[in-house]
ROGULO-599277 format. One record per residue (C-alpha): residue in three letters; x, y, z. Coordinates in Angstrom, 3 decimals, padded with zeros to 6 digits. Example, Ala and Ser with C-alpha at 12.3 -4.5 7.8 and 13.67 -1.06 7.14 Angstrom:
<badrens>
[badren ALA, [012.300, -004.500, 007.800]]
[badren SER, [013.670, -001.060, 007.140]]
</badrens>
This chain:
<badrens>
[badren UNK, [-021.562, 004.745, -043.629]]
[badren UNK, [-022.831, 008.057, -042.540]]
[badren UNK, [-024.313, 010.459, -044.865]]
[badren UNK, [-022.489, 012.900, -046.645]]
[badren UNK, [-021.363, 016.510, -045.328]]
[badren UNK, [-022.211, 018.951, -047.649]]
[badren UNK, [-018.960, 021.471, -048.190]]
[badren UNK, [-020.034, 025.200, -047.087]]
[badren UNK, [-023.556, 025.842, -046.525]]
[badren UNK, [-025.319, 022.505, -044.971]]
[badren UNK, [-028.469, 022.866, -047.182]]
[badren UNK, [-032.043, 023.631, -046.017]]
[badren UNK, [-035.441, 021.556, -044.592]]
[badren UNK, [-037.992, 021.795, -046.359]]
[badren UNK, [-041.436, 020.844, -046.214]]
[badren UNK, [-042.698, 018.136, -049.167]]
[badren UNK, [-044.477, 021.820, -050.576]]
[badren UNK, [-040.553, 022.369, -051.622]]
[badren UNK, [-040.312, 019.294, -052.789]]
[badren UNK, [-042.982, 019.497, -054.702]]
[badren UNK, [-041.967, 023.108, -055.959]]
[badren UNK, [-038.224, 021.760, -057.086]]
[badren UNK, [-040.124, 018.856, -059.556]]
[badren UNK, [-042.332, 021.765, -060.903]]
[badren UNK, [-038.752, 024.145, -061.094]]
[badren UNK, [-036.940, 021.482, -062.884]]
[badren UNK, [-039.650, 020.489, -065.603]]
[badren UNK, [-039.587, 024.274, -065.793]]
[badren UNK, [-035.699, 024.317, -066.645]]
[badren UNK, [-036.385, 021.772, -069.419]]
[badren UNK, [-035.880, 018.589, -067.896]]
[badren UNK, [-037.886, 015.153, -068.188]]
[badren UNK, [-038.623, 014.522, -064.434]]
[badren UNK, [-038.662, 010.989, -063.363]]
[badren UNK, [-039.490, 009.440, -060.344]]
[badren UNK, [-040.891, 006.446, -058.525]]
[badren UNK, [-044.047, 006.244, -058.963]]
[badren UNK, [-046.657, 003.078, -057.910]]
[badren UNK, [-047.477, 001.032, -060.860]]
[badren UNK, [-048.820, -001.951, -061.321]]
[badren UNK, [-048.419, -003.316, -057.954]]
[badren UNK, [-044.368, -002.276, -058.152]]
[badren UNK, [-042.202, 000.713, -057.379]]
[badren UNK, [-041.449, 001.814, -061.126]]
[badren UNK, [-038.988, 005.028, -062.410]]
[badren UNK, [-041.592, 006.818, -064.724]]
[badren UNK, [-042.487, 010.522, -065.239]]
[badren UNK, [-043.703, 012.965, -062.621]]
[badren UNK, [-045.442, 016.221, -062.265]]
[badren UNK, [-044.846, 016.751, -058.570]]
[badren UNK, [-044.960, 014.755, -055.369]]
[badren UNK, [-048.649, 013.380, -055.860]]
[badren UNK, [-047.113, 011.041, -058.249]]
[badren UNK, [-044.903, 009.320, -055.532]]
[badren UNK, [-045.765, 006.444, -053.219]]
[badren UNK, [-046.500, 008.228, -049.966]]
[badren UNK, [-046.824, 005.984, -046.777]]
[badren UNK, [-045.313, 002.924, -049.370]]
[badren UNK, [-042.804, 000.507, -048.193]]
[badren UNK, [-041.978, -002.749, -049.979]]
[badren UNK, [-041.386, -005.907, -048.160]]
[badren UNK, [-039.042, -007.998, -050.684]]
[badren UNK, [-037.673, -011.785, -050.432]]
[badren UNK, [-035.952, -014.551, -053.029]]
[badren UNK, [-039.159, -014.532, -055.544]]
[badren UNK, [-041.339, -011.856, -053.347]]
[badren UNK, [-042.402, -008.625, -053.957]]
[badren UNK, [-045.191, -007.039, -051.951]]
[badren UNK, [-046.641, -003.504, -051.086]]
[badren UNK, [-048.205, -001.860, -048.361]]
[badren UNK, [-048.963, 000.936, -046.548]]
[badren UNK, [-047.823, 002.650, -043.393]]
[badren UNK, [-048.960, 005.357, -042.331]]
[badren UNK, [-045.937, 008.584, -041.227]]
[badren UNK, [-043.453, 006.434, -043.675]]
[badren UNK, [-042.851, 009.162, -045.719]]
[badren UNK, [-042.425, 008.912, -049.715]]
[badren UNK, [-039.110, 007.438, -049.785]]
[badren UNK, [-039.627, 004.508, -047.017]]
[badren UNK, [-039.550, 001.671, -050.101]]
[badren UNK, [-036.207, 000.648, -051.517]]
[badren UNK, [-035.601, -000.332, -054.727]]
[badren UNK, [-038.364, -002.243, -057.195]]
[badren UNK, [-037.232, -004.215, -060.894]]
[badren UNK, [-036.871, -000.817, -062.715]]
[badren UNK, [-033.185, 000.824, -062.623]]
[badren UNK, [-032.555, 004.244, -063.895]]
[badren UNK, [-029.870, 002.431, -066.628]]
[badren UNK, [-033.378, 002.248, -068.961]]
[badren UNK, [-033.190, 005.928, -069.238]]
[badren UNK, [-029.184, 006.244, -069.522]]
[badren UNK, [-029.027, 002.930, -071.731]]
[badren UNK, [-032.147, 002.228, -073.279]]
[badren UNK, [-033.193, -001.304, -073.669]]
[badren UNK, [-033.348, -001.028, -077.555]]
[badren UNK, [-031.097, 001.603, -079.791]]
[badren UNK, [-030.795, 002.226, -083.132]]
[badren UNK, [-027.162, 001.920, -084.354]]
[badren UNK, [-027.783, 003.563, -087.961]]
[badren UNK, [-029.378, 003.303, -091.118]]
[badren UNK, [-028.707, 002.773, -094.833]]
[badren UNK, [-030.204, 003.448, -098.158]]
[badren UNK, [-029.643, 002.639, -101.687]]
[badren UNK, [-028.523, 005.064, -103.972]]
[badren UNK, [-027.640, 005.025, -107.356]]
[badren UNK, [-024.049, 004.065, -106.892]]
[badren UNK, [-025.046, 001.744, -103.589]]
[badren UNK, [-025.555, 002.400, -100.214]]
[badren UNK, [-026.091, 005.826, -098.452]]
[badren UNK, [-025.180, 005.289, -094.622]]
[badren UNK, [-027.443, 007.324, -092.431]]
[badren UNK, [-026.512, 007.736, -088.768]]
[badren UNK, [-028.991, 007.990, -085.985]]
[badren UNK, [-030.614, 011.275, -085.219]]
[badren UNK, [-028.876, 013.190, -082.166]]
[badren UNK, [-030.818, 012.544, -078.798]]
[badren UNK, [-030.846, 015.395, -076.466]]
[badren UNK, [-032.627, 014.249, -073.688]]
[badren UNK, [-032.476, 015.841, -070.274]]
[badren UNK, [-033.709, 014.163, -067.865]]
[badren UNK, [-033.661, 014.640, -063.561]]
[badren UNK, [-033.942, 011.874, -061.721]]
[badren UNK, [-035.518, 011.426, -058.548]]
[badren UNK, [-034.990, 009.439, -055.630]]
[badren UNK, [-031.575, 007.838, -056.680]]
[badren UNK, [-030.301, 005.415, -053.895]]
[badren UNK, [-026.737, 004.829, -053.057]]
[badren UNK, [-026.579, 001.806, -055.086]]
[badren UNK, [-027.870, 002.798, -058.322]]
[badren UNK, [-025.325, 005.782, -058.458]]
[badren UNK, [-022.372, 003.115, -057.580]]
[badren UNK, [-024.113, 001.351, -060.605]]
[badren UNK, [-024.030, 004.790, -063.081]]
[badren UNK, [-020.080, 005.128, -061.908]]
[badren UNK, [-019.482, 001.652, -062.914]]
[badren UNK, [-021.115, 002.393, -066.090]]
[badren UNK, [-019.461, 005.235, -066.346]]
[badren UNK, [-016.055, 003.824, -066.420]]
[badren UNK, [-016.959, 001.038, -068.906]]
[badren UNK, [-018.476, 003.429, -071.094]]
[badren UNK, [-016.235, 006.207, -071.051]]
[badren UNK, [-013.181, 004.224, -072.629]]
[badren UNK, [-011.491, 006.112, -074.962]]
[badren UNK, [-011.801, 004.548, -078.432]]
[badren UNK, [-014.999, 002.502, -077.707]]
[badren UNK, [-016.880, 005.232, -075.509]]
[badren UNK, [-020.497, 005.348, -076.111]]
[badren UNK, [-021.571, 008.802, -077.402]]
[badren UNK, [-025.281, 008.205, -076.771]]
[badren UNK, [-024.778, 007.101, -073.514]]
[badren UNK, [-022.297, 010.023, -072.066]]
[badren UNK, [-024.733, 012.126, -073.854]]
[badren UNK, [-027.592, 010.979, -071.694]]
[badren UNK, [-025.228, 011.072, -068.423]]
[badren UNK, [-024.030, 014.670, -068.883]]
[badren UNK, [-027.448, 015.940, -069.380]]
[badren UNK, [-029.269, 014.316, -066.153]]
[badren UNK, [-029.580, 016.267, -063.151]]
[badren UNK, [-029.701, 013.822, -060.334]]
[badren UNK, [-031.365, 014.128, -057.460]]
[badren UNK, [-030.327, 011.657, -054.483]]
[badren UNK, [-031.912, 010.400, -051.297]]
[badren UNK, [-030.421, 008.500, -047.882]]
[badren UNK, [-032.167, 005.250, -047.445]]
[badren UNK, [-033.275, 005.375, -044.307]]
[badren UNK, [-034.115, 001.628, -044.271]]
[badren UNK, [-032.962, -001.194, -045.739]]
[badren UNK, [-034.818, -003.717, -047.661]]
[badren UNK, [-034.894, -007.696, -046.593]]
[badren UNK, [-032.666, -008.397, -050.094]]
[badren UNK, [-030.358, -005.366, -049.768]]
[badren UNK, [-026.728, -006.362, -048.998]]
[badren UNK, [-025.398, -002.754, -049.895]]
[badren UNK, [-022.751, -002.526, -047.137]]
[badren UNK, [-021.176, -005.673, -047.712]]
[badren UNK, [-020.980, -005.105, -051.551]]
[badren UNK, [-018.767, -002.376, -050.571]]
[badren UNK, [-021.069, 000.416, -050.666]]
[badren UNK, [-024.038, 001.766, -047.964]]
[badren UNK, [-027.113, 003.096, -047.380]]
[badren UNK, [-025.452, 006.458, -047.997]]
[badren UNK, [-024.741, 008.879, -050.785]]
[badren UNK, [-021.162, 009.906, -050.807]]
[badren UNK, [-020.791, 011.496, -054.424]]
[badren UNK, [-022.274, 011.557, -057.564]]
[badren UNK, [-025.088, 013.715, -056.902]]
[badren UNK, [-026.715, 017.023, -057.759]]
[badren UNK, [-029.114, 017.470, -054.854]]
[badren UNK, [-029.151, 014.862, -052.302]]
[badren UNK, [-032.642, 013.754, -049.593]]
[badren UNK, [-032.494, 013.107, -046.558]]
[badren UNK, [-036.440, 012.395, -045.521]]
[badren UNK, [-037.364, 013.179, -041.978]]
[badren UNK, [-040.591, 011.381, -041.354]]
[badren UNK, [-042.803, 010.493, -038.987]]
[badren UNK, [-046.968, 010.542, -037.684]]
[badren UNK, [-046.149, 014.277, -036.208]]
[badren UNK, [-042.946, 014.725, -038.978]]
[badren UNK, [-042.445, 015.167, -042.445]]
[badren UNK, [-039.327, 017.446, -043.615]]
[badren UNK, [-036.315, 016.994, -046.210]]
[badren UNK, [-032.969, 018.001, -045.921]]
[badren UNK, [-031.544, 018.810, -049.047]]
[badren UNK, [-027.687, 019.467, -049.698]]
[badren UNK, [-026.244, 020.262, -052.825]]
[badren UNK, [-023.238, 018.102, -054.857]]
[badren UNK, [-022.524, 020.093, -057.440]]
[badren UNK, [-022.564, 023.374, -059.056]]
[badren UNK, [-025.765, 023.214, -060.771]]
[badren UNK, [-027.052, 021.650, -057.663]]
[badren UNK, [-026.143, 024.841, -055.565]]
[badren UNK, [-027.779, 026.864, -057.917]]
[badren UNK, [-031.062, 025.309, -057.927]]
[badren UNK, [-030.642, 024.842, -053.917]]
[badren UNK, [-030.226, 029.246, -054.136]]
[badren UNK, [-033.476, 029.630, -055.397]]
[badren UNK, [-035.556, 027.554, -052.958]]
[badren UNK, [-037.257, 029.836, -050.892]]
[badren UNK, [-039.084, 027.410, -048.725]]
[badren UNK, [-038.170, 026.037, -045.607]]
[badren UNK, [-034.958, 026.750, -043.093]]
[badren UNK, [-031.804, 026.931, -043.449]]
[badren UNK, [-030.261, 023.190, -041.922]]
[badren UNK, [-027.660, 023.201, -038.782]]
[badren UNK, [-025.468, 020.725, -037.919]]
[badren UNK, [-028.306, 018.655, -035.768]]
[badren UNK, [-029.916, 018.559, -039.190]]
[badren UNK, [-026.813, 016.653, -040.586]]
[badren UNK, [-026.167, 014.551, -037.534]]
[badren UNK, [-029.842, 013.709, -037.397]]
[badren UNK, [-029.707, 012.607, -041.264]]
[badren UNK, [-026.029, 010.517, -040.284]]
[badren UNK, [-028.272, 008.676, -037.716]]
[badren UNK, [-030.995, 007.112, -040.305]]
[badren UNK, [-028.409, 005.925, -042.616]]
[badren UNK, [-026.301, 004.396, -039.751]]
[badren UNK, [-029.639, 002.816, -038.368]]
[badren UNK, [-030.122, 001.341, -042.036]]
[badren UNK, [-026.720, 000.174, -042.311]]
[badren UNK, [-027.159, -001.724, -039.446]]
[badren UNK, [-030.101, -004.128, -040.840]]
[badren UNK, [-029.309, -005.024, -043.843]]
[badren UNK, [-031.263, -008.367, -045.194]]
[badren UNK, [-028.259, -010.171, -046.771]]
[badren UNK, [-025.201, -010.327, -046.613]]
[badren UNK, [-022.045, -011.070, -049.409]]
[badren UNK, [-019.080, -012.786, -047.712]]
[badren UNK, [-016.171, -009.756, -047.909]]
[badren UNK, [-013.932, -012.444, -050.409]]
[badren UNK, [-016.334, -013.557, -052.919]]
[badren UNK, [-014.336, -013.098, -055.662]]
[badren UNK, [-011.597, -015.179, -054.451]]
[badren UNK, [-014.244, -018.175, -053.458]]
[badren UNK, [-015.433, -018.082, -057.061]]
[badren UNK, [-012.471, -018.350, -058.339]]
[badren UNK, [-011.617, -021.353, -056.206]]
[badren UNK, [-014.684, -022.915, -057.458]]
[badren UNK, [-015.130, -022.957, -060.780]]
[badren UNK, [-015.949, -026.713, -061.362]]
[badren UNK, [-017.726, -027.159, -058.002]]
[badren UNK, [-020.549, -030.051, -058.303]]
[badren UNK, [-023.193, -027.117, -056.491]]
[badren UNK, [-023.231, -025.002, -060.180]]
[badren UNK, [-025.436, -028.074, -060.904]]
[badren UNK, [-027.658, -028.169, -058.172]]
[badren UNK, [-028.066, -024.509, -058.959]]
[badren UNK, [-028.952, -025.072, -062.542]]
[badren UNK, [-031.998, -027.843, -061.612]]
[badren UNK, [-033.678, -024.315, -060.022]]
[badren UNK, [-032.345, -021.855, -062.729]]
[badren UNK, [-035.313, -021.010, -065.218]]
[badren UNK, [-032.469, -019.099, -067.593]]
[badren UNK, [-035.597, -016.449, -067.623]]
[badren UNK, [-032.852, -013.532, -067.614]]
[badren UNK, [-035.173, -012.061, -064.906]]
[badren UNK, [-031.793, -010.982, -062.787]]
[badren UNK, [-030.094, -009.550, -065.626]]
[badren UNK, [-032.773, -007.443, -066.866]]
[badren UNK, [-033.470, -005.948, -063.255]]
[badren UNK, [-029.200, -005.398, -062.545]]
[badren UNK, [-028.452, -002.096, -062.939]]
[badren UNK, [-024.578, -002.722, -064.030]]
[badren UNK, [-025.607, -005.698, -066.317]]
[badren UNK, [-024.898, -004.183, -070.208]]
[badren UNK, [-024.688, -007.361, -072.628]]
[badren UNK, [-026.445, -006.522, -075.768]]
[badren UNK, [-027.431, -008.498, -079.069]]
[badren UNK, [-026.764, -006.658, -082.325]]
[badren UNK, [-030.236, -007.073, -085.037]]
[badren UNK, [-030.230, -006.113, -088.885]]
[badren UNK, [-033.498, -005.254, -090.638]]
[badren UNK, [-033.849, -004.632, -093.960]]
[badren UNK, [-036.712, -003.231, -095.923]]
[badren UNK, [-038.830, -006.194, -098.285]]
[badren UNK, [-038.061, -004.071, -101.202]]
[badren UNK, [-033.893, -003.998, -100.074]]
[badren UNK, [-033.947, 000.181, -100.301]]
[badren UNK, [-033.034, 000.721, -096.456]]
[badren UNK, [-031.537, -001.240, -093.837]]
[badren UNK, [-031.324, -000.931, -090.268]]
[badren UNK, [-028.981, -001.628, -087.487]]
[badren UNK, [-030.299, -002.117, -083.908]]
[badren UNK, [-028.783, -002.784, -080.384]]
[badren UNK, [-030.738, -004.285, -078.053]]
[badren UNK, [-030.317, -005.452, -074.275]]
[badren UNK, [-029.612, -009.497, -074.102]]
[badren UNK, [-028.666, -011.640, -071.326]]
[badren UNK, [-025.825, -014.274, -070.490]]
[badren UNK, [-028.528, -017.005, -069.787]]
[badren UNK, [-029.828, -017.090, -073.215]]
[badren UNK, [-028.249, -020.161, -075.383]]
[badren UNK, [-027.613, -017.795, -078.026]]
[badren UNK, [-025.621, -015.441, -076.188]]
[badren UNK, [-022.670, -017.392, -076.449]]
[badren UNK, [-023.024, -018.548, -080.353]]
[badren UNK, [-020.379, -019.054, -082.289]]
[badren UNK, [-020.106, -020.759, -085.515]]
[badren UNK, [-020.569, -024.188, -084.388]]
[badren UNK, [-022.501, -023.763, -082.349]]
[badren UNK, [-023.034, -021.679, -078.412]]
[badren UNK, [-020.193, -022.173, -075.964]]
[badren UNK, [-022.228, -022.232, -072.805]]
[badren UNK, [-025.103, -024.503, -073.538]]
[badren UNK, [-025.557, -025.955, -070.230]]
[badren UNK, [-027.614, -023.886, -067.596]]
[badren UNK, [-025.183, -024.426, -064.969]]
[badren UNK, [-022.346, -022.826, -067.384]]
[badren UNK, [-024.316, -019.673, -067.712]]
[badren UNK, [-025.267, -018.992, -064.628]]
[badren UNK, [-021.888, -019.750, -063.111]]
[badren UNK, [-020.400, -016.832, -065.770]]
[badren UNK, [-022.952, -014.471, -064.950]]
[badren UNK, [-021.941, -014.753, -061.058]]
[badren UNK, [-018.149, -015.259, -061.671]]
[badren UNK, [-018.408, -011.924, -063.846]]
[badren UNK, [-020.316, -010.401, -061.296]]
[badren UNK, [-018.343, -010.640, -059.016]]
[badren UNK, [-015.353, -011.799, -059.165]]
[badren UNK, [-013.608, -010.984, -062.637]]
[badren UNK, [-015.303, -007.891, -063.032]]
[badren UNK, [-012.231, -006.920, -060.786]]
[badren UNK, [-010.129, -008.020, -063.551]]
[badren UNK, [-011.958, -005.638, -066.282]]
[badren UNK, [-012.822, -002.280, -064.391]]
[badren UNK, [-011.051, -002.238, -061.250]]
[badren UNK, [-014.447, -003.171, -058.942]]
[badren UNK, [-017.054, -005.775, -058.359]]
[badren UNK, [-020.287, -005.864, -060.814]]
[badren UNK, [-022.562, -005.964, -058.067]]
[badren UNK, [-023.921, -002.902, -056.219]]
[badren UNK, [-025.958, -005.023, -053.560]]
[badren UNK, [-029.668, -003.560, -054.547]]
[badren UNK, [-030.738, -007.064, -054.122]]
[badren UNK, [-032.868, -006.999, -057.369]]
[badren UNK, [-031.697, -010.440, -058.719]]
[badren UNK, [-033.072, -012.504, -055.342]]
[badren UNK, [-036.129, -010.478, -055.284]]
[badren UNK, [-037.199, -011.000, -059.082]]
[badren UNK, [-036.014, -014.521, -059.576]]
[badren UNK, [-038.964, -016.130, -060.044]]
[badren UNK, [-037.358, -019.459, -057.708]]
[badren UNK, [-035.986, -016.921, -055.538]]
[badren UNK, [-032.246, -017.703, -056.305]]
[badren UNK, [-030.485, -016.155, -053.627]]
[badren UNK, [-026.281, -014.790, -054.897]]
[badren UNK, [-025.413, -014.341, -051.541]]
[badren UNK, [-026.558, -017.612, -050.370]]
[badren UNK, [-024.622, -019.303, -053.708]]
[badren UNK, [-021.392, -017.852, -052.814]]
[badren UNK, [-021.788, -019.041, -048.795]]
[badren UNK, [-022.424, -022.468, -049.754]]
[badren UNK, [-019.692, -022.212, -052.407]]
[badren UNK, [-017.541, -021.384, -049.888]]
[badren UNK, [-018.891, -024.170, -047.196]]
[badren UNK, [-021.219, -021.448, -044.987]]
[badren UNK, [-024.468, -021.592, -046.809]]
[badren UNK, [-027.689, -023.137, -045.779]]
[badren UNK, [-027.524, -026.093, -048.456]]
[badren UNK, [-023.130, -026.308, -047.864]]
</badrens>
């Protein structure tokens, strides 16, 4: 999948001085900018003043239960992939407030939550967390049961994409039915030219208010068409070596397994920590929580992000429905991938490769569905 040709005017290169000056132009237009930063050990999504907060010369090296950093010098300050954080925190936060109530004299007083007006730009958005915001996007923009707060949220970002121009040792992108490159979505899309002699962006605009802020950047060259065949050739070279790979009809070997004796042998590694849920980008379960005051004068309704693997998940009166660890693991990879199809029209998995890299046994879903279907290592 080559990278995306911009519709009129190419773009420009700019040095990382424009970069830098488009972080400082958007906090300037009132946005929140966010970015990767290095913390902890781990490429995180967190605030940014400008491109001394991002991990220059960083690139990850990631594997079932691995996650390691390290330097190299010319990489540029996109060369790492994607770490446990997913922009969804900042579009669906992990905890939400519902609305409140208080007691009046006649009963109860409902009080909705206060507007949010956030506006945040993101930067550094890969190919397969926007395929993850479109497939939110459909599920949350439904008609009678949209979510206000989260279209909100959506609407306000201004997103600025990059090209991955290398794939991580867990990515699987391009068989997931996606790529290394950006086709839509965006407001300003990277391309990062680096290198010990080189270090240059081309940036296209995707939208309207991309163009605009692209019009004001006075830094830097107008692109040609070598520009854009140069930034087709990194995404085609990262295409090319992916670490994984999801067999094309995964949903159809799921669904020809469903009773399989390997769920079990699955289930003696499975902690049930919810580690691969919590890093997915498209995963959206939630629990609902009500608080109430010691004195019973206000209440409080809360949503909060939960996971298929706890027992609880699946409670009903009687008792949960899925108590054994092999059940919710196999309905957290069926969903995934094969009856998501059924639901919205697409698979549930965006191949970031998140859930091998952060399971703390290094459960592998491409490897489950090979041996499911009598390829894998352990078939």
């Amino acid at each position: 999948m080559t990278a995306k040709k911009a519709t009129g005017s190419p773009g420009r290169v700019i040095p990382p001085e424009g970069l830098d000056r488009l972080i400082k132009a958007l906090a300037r237009d009132g946005f929140s900018v966010l970015g990767p930063r290095v913390e902890d050990g781990a490429v995180t999504y967190a605030p940014i003043d400008g491109t001394g907060d991002l991990p220059l010369d960083v690139i990850d090296e990631q594997d079932g239960g691995s996650y390691r950093l390290k330097s190299k010098k010319g990489a540029g300050y996109f060369a790492h992939v994607v770490g446990p954080h997913s922009w969804k925190r900042y579009l669906y936060p992990p905890r939400q407030k519902l609305w409140g109530a208080r007691r009046t004299r006649s009963g109860f007083s409902i009080e909705p939550p206060q507007p949010e007006s956030p506006r945040h730009a993101f930067i550094g958005v890969r190919s397969c967390e926007l395929r993850a915001m479109q497939i939110h996007d459909r599920m949350f923009d439904n008609g009678d049961f949209a979510d206000p707060g989260y279209l909100q949220r959506r609407e306000a970002a201004f997103v600025v994409a990059v090209n991955c121009g290398r794939a991580g040792d867990t990515c699987f992108c391009v068989s997931a039915g996606g790529g290394p490159g950006v086709e839509s979505g965006y407001d300003l899309l990277l391309t990062e030219f680096a290198g010990a002699k080189r270090l240059e962006f081309l940036v296209q605009a995707g939208s309207a208010r991309g163009t605009k802020v692209l019009s004001r950047m006075r830094t830097g060259r107008a692109a040609t068409a070598a520009d854009v065949r140069a930034a087709g050739r990194l995404v085609d070279k990262a295409a090319k070596s992916m670490g994984r790979e999801l067999p094309a009809d995964a949903a159809a070997i799921l669904r020809r397994n469903l009773e399989h004796p390997h769920w079990q042998k699955v289930a003696e590694r499975c902690l049930n920590c919810a580690n691969c849920t919590m890093v997915c980008p498209t995963c959206f379960c939630t629990t609902v929580e009500d608080r109430t005051s010691l004195d019973g004068e206000q209440a409080e309704r809360w949503r909060s992000w939960d996971s298929c693997f706890t027992l609880d998940f699946s409670y009903i009166h009687g008792g949960a429905t899925r108590r054994a660890g092999s059940a919710r693991y196999r309905q957290w990879i069926t969903h995934k991938l094969s009856s998501w199809h059924e639901q919205f029209g697409t698979s549930g998995c965006t191949g970031c490769g998140r859930c091998i890299t952060w399971c703390p046994v290094g459960i592998d879903i491409t490897e489950e569905v090979k041996t499911l279907s009598g390829q894998g290592r352990r078939a």
